[in-house]
N, CA, C and O atoms as CSV, one atom per row, in Angstrom:
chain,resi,resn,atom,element,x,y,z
A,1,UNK,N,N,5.658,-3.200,11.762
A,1,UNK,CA,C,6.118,-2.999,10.412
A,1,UNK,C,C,7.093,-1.821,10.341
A,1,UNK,O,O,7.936,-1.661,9.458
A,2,UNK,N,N,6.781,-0.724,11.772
A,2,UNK,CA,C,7.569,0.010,11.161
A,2,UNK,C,C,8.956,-0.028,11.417
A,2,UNK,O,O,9.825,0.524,10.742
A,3,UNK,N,N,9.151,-0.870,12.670
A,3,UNK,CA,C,10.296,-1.757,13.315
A,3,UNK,C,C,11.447,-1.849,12.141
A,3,UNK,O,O,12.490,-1.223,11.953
A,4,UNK,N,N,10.604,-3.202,11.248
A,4,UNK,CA,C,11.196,-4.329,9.996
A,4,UNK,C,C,11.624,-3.346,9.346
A,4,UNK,O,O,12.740,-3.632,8.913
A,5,UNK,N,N,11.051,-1.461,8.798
A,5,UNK,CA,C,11.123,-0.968,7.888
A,5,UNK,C,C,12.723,-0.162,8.130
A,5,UNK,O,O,13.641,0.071,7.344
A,6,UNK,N,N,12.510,0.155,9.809
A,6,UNK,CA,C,13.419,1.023,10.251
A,6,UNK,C,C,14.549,0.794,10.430
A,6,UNK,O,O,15.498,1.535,10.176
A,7,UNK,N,N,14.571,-0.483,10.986
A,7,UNK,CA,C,16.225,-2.048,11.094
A,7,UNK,C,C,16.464,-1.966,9.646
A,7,UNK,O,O,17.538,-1.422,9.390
A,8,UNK,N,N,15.917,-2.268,8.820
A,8,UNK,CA,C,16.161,-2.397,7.021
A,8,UNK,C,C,17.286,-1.197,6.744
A,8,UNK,O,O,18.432,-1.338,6.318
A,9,UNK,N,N,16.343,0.466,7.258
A,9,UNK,CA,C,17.247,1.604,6.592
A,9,UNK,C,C,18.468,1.720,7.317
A,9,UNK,O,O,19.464,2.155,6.738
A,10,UNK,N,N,18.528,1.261,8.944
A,10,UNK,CA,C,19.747,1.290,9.228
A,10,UNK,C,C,21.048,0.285,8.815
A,10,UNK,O,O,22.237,0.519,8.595
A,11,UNK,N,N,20.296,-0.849,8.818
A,11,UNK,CA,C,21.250,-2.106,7.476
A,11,UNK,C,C,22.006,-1.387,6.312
A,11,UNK,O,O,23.138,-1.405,5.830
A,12,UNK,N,N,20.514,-0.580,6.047
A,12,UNK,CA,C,21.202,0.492,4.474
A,12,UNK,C,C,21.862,1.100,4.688
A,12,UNK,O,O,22.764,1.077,3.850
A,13,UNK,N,N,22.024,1.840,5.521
A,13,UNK,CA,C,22.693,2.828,5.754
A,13,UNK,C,C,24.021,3.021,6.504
A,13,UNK,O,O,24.718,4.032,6.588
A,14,UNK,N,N,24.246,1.421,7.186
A,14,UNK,CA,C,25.750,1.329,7.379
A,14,UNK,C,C,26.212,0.796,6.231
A,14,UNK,O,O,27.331,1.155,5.864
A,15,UNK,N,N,25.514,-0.101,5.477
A,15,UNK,CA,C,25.904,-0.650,4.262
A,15,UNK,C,C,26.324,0.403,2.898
A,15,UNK,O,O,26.969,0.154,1.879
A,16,UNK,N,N,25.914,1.177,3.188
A,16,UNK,CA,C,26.044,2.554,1.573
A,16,UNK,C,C,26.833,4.067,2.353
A,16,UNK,O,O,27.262,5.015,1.696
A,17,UNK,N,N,26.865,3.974,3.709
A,17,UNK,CA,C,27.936,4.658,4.492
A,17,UNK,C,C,26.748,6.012,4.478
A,17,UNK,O,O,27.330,7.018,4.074
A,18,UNK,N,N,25.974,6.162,4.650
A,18,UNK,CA,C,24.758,6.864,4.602
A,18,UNK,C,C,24.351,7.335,5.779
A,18,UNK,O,O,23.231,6.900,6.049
A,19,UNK,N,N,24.878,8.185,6.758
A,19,UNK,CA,C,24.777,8.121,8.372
A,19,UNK,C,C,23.408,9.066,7.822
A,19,UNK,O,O,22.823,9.322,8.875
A,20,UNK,N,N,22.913,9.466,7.109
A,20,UNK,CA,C,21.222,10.329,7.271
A,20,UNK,C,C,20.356,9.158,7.172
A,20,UNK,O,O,19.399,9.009,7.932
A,21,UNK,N,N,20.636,8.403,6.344
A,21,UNK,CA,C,19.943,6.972,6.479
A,21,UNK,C,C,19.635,6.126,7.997
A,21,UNK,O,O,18.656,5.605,8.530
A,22,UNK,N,N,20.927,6.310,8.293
A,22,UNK,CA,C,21.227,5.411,9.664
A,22,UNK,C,C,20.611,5.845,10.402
A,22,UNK,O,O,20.047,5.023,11.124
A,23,UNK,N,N,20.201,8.026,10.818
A,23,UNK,CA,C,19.604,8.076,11.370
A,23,UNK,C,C,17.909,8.060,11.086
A,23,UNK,O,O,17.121,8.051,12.031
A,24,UNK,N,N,17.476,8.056,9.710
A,24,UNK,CA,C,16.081,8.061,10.171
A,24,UNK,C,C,15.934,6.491,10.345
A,24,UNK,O,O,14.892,6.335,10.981
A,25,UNK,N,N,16.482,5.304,10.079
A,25,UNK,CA,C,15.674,4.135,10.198
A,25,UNK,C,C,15.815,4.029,11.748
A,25,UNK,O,O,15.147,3.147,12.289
A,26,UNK,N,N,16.687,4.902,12.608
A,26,UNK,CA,C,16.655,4.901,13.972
A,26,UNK,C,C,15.631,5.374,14.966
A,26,UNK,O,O,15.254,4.922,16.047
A,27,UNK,N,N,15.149,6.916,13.923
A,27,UNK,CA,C,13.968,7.296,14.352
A,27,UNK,C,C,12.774,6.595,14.028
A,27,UNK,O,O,11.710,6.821,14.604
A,28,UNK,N,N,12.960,5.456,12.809
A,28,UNK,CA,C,11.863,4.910,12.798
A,28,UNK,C,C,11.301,3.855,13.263
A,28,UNK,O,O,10.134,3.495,13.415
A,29,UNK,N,N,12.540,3.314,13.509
A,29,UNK,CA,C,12.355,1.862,14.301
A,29,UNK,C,C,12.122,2.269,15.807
A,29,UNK,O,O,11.497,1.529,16.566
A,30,UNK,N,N,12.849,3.927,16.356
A,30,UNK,CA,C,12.371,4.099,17.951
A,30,UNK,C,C,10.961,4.159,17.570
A,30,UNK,O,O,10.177,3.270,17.903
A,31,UNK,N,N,10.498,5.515,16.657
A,31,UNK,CA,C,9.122,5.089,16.444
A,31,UNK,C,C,7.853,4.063,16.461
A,31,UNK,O,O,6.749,4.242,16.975
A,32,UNK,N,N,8.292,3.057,15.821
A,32,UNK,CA,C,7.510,1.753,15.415
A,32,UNK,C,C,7.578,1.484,17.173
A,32,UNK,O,O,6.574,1.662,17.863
A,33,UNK,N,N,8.750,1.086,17.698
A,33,UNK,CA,C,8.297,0.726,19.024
A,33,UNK,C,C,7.705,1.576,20.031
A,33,UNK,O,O,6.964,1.204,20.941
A,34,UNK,N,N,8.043,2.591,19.819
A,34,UNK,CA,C,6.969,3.386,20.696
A,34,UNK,C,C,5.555,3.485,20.582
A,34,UNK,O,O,4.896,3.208,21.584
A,35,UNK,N,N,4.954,3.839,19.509
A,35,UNK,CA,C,3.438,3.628,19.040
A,35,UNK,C,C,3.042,2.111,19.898
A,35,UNK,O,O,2.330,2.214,20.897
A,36,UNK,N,N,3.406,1.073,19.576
A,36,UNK,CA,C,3.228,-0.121,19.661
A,36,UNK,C,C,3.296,-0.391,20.997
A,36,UNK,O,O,2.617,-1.289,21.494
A,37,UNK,N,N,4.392,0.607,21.930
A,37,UNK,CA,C,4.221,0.038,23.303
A,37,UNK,C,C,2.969,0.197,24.390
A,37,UNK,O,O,2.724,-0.370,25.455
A,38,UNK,N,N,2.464,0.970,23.821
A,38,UNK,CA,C,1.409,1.904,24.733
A,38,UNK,C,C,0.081,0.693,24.427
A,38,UNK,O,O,-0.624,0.202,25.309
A,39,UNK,N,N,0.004,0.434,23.115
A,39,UNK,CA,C,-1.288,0.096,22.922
A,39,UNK,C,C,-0.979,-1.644,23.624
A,39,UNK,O,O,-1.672,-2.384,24.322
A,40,UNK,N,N,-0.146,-1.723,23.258
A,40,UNK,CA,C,0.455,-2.852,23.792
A,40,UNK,C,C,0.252,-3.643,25.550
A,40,UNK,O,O,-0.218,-4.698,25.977
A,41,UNK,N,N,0.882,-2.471,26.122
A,41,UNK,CA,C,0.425,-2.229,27.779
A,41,UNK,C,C,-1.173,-2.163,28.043
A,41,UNK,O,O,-1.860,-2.726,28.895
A,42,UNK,N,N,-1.480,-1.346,27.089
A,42,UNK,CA,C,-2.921,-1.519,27.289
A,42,UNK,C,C,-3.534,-2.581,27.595
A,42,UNK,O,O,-4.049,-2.914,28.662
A,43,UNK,N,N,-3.402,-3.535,25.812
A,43,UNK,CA,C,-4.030,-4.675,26.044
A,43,UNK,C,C,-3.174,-5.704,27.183
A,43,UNK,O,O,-3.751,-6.788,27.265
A,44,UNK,N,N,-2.233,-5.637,27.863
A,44,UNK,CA,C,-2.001,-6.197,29.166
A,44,UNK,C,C,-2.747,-6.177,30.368
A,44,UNK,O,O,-2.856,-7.041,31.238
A,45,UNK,N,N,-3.368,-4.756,30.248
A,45,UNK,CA,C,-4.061,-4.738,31.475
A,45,UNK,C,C,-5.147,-5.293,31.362
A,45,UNK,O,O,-5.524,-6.260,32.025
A,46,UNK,N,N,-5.925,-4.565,30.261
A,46,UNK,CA,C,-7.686,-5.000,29.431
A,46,UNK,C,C,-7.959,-6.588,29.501
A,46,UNK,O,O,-9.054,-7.124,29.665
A,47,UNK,N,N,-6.346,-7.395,29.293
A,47,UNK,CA,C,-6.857,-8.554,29.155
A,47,UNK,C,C,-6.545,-9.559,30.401
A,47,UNK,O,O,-6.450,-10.785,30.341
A,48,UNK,N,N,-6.435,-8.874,31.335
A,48,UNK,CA,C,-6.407,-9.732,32.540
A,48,UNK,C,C,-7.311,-9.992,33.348
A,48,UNK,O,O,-8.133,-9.101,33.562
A,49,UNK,N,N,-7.418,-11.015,33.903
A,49,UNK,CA,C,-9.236,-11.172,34.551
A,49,UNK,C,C,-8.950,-10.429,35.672
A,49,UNK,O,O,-7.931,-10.039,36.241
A,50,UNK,N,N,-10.707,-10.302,35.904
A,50,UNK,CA,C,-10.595,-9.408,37.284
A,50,UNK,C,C,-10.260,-10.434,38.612
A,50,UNK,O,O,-10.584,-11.568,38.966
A,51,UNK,N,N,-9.292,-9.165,39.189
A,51,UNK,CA,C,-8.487,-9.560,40.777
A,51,UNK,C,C,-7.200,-10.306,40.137
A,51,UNK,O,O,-6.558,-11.133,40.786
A,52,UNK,N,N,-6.827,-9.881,38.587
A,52,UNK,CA,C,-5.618,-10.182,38.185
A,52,UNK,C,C,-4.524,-8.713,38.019
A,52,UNK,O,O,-3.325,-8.536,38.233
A,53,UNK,N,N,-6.016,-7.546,37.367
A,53,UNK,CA,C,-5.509,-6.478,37.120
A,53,UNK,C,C,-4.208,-5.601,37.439
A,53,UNK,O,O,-3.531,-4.885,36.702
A,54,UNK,N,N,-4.073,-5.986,39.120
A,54,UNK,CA,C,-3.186,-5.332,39.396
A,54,UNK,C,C,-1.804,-5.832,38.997
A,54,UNK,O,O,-0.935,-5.201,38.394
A,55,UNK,N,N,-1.764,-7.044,39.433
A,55,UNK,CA,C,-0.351,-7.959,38.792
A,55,UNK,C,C,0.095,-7.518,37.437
A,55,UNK,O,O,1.129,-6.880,37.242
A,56,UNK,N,N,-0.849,-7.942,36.399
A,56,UNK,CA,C,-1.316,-7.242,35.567
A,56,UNK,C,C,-0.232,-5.915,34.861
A,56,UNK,O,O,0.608,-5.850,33.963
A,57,UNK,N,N,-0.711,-5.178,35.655
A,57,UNK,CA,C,-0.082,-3.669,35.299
A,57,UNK,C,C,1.350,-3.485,36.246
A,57,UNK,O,O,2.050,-2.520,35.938
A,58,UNK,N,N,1.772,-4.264,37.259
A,58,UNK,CA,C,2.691,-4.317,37.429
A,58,UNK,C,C,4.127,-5.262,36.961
A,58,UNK,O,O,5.308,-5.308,37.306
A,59,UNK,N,N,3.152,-6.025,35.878
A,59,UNK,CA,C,4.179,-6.744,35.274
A,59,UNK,C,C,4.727,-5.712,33.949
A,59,UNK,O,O,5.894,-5.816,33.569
A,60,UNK,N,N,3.908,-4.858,33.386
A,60,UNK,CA,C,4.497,-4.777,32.660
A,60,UNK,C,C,5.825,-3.733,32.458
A,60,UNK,O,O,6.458,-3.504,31.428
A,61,UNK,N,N,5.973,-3.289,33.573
A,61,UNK,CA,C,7.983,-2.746,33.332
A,61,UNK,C,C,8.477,-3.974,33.565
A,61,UNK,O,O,9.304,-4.114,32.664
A,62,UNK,N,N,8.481,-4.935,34.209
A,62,UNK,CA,C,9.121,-5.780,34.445
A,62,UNK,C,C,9.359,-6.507,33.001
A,62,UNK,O,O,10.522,-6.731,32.662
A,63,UNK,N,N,8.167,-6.919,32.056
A,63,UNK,CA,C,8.276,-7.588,31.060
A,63,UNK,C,C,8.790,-6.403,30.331
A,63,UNK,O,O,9.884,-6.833,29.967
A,64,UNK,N,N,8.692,-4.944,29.792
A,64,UNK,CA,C,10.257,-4.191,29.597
A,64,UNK,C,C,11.771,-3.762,30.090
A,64,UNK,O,O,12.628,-3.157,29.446
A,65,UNK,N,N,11.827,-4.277,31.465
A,65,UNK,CA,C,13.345,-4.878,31.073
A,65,UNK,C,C,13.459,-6.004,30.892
A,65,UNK,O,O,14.607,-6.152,30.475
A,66,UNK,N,N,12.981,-6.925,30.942
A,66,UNK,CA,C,12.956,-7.922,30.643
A,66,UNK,C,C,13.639,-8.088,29.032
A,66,UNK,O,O,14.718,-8.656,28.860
A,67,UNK,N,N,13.085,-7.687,28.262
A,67,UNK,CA,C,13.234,-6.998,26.598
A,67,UNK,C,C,14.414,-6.819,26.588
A,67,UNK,O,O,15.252,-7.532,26.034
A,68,UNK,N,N,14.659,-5.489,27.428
A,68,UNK,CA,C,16.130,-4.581,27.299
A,68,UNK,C,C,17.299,-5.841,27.415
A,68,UNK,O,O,18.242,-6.246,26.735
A,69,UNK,N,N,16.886,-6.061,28.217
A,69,UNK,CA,C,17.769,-7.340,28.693
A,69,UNK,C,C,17.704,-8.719,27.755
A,69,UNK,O,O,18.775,-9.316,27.644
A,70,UNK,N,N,16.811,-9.149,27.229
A,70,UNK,CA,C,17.114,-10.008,26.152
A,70,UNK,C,C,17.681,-9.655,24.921
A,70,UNK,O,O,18.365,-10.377,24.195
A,71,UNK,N,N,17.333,-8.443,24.732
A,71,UNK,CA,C,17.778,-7.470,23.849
A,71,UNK,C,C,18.766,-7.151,23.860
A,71,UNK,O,O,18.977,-6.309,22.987
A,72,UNK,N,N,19.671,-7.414,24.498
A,72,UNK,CA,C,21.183,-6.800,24.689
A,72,UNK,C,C,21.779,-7.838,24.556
A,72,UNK,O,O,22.715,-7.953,23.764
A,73,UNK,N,N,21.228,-9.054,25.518
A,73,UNK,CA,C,22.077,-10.373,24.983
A,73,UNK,C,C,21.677,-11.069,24.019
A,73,UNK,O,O,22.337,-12.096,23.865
A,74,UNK,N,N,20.981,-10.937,23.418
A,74,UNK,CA,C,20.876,-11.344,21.768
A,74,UNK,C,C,21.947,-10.122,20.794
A,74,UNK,O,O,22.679,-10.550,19.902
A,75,UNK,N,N,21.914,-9.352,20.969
A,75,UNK,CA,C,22.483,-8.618,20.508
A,75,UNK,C,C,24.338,-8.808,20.453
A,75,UNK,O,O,25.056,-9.059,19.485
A,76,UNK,N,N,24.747,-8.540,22.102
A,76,UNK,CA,C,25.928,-9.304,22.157
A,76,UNK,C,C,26.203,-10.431,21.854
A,76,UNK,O,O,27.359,-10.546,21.447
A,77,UNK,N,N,25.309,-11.820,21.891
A,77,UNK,CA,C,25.728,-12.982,21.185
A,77,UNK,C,C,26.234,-12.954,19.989
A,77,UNK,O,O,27.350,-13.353,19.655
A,78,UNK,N,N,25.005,-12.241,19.001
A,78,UNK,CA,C,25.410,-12.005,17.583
A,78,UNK,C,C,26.666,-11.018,17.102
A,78,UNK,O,O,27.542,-11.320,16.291
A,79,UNK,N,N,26.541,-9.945,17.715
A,79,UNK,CA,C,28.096,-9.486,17.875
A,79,UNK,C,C,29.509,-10.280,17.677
A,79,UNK,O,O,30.453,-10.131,16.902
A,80,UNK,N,N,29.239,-11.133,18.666
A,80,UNK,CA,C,30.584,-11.438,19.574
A,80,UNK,C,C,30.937,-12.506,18.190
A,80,UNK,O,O,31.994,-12.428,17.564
A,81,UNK,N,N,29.865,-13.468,17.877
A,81,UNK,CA,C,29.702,-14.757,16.682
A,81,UNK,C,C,29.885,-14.125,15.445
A,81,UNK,O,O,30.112,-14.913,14.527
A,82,UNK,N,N,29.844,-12.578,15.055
A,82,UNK,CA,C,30.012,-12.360,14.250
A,82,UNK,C,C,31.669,-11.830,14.108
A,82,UNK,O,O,32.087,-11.605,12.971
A,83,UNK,N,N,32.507,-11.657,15.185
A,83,UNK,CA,C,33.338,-11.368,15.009
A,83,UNK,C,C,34.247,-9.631,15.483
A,83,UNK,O,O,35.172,-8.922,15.086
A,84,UNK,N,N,33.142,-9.680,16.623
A,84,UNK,CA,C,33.541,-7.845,17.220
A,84,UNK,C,C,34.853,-7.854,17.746
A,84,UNK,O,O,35.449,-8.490,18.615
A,85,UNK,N,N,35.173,-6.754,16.777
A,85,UNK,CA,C,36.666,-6.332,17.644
A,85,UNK,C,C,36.839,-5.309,17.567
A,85,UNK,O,O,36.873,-4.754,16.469
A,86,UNK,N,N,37.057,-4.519,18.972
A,86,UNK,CA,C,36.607,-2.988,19.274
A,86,UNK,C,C,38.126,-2.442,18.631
A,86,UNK,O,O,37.981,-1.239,18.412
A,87,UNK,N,N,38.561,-2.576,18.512
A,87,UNK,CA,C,39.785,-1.767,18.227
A,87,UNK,C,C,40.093,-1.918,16.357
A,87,UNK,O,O,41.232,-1.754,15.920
A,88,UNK,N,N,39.123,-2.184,15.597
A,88,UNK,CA,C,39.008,-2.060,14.320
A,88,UNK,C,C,37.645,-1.725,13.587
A,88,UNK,O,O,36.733,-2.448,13.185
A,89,UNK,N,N,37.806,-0.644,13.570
A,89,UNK,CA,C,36.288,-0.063,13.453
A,89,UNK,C,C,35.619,-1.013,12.085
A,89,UNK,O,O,34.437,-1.214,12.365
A,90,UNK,N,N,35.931,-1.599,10.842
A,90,UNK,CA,C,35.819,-2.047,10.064
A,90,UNK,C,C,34.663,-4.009,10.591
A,90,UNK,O,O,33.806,-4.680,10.015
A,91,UNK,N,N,35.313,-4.089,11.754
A,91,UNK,CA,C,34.653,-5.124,12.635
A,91,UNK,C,C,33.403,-4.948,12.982
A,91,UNK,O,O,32.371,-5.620,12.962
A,92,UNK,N,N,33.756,-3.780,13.341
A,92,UNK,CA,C,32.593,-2.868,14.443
A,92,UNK,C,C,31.648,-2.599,13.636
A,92,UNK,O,O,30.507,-3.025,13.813
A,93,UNK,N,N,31.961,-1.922,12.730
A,93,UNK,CA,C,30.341,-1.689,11.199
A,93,UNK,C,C,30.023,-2.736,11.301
A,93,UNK,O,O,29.075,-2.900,12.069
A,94,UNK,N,N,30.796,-4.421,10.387
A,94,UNK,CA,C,30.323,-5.757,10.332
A,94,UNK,C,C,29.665,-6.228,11.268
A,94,UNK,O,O,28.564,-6.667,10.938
A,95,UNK,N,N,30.012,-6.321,12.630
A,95,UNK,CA,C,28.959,-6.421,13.621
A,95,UNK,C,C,27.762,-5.973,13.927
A,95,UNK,O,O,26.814,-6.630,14.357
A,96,UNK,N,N,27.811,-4.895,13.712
A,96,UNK,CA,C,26.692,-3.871,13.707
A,96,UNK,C,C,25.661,-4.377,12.776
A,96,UNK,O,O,24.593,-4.934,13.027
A,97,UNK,N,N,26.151,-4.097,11.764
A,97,UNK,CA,C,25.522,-4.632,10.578
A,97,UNK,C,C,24.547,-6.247,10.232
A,97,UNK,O,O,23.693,-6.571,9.405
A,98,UNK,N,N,25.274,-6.955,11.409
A,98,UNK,CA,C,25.211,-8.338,11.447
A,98,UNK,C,C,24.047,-8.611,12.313
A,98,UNK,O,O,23.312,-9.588,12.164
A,99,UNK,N,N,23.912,-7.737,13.197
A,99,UNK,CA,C,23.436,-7.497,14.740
A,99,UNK,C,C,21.879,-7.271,14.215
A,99,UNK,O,O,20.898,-8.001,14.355
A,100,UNK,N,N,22.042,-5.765,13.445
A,100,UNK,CA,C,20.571,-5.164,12.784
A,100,UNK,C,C,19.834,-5.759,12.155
A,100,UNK,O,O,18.642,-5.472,12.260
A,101,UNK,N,N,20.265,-6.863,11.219
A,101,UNK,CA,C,19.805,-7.835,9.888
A,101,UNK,C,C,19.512,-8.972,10.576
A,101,UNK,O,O,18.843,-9.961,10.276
A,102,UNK,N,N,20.094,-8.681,11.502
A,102,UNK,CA,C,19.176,-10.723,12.915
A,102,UNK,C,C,17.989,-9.921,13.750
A,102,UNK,O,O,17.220,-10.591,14.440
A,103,UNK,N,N,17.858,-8.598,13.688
A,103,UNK,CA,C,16.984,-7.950,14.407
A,103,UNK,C,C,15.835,-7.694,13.584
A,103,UNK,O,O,14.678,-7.559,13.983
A,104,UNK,N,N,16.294,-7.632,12.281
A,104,UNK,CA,C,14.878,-7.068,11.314
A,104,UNK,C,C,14.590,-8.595,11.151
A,104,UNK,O,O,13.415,-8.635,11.517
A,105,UNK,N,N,14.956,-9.957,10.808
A,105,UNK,CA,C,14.634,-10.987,10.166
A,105,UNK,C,C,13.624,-11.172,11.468
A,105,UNK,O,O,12.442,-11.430,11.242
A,106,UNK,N,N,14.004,-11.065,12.572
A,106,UNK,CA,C,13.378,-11.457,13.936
A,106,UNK,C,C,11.897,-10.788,14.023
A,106,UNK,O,O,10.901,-11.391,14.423
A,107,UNK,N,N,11.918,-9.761,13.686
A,107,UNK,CA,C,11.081,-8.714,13.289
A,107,UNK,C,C,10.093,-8.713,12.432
A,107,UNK,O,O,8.989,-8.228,12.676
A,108,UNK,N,N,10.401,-9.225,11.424
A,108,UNK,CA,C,9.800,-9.385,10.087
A,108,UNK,C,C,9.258,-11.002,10.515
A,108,UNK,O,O,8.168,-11.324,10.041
A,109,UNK,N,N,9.818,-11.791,11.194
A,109,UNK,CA,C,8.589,-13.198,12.226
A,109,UNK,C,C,7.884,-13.022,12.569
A,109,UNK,O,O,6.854,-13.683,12.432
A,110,UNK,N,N,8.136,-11.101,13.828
A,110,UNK,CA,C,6.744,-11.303,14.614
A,110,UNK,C,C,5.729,-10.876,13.818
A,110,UNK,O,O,4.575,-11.292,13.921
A,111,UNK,N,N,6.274,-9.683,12.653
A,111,UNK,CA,C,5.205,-9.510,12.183
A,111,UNK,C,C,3.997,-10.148,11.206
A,111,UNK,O,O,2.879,-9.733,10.900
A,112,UNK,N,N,4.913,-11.601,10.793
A,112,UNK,CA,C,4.623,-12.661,9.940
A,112,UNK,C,C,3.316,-13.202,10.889
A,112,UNK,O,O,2.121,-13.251,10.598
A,113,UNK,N,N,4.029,-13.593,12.150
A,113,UNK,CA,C,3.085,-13.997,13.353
A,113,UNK,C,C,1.916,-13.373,13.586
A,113,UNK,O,O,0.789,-13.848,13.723
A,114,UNK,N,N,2.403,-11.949,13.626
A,114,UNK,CA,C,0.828,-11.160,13.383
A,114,UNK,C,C,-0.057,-11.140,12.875
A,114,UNK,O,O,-1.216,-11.097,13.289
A,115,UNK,N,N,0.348,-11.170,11.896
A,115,UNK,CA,C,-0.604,-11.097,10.920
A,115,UNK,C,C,-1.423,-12.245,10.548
A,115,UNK,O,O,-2.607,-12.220,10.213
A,116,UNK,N,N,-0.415,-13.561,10.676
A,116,UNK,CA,C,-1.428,-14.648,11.044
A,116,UNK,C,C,-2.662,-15.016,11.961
A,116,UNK,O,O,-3.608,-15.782,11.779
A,117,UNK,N,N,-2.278,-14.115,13.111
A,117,UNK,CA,C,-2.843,-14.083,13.584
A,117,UNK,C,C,-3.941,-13.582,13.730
A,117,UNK,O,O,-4.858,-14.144,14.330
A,118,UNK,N,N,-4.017,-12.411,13.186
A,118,UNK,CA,C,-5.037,-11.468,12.745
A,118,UNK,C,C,-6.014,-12.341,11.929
A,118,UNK,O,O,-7.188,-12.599,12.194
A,119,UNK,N,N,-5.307,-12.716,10.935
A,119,UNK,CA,C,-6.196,-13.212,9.779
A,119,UNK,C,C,-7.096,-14.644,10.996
A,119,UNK,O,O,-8.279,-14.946,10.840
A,120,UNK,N,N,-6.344,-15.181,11.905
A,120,UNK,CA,C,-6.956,-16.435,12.497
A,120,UNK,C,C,-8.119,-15.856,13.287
A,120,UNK,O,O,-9.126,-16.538,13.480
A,121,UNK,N,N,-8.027,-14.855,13.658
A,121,UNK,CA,C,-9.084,-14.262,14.731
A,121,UNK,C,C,-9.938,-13.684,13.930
A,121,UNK,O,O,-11.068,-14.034,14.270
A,122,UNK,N,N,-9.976,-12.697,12.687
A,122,UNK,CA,C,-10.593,-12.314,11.524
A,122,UNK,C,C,-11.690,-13.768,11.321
A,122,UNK,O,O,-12.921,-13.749,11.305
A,123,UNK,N,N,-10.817,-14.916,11.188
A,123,UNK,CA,C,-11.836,-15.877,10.529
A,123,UNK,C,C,-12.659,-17.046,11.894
A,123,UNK,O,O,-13.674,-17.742,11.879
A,124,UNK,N,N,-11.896,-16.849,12.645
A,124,UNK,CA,C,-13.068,-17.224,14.239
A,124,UNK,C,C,-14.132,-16.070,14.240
A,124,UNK,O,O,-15.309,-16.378,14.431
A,125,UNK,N,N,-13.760,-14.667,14.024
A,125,UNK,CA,C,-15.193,-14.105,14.294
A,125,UNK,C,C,-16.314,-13.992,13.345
A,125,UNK,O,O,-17.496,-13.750,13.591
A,126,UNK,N,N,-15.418,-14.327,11.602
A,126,UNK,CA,C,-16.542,-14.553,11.006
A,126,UNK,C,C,-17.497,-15.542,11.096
A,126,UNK,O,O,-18.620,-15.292,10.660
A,127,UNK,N,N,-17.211,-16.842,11.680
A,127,UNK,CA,C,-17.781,-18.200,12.115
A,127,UNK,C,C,-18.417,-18.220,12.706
A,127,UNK,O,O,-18.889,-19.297,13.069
């Protein structure tokens, strides 16, 4: 959530020319993913059967670049489709802009996903 919240203020904040904006939804969205990565890794390891463990914990840098790397080319796709052209900075905001708002909608899925999910496991354990 705090991802969706933090992509949002930087949207705002190229959008209203607001670079204090731009930077906290930056700190907040690094935020949101940082909290989230740790506990995250965790449950990677916790949930692997035993004599999987080790694989396990060595997958998971791999499944972060993995990220970085989908993450960049999702990023450049939407860029490029939106129309980047480095030599007109006016492009370059629009892209940007274009880039952040496919990142929060994406964002605002998983967390849709989540939460479904939550609620699905919430109501298997009440059963």
């Amino acid at each position: 959530m705090m991802l969706v919240c933090g992509l949002s203020l930087i949207v705002a904040g190229l959008a209203i020319d607001r670079p204090l904006l731009f930077l906290v939804g930056q700190i907040t969205s690094g935020s949101g993913f940082g909290f989230a990565w740790g506990f995250l890794s965790q449950a990677i390891m916790e949930t692997a059967r035993e004599g999987e463990r080790d694989r396990a914990t060595a997958l998971v840098p791999t499944l972060q670049s993995a990220g970085y790397a989908i993450g960049a080319a999702f990023a450049g796709l939407v860029a490029n489709n939106a129309g980047y052209v480095v030599d007109r900075p006016s492009a370059v905001r629009a892209a940007a802009m274009i880039v952040f708002v496919a990142s929060a909608v994406a964002s605002t899925l998983a967390v849709a996903a989540g939460l479904r999910l939550h609620a699905r496991l919430r109501h298997v354990g009440a059963a």
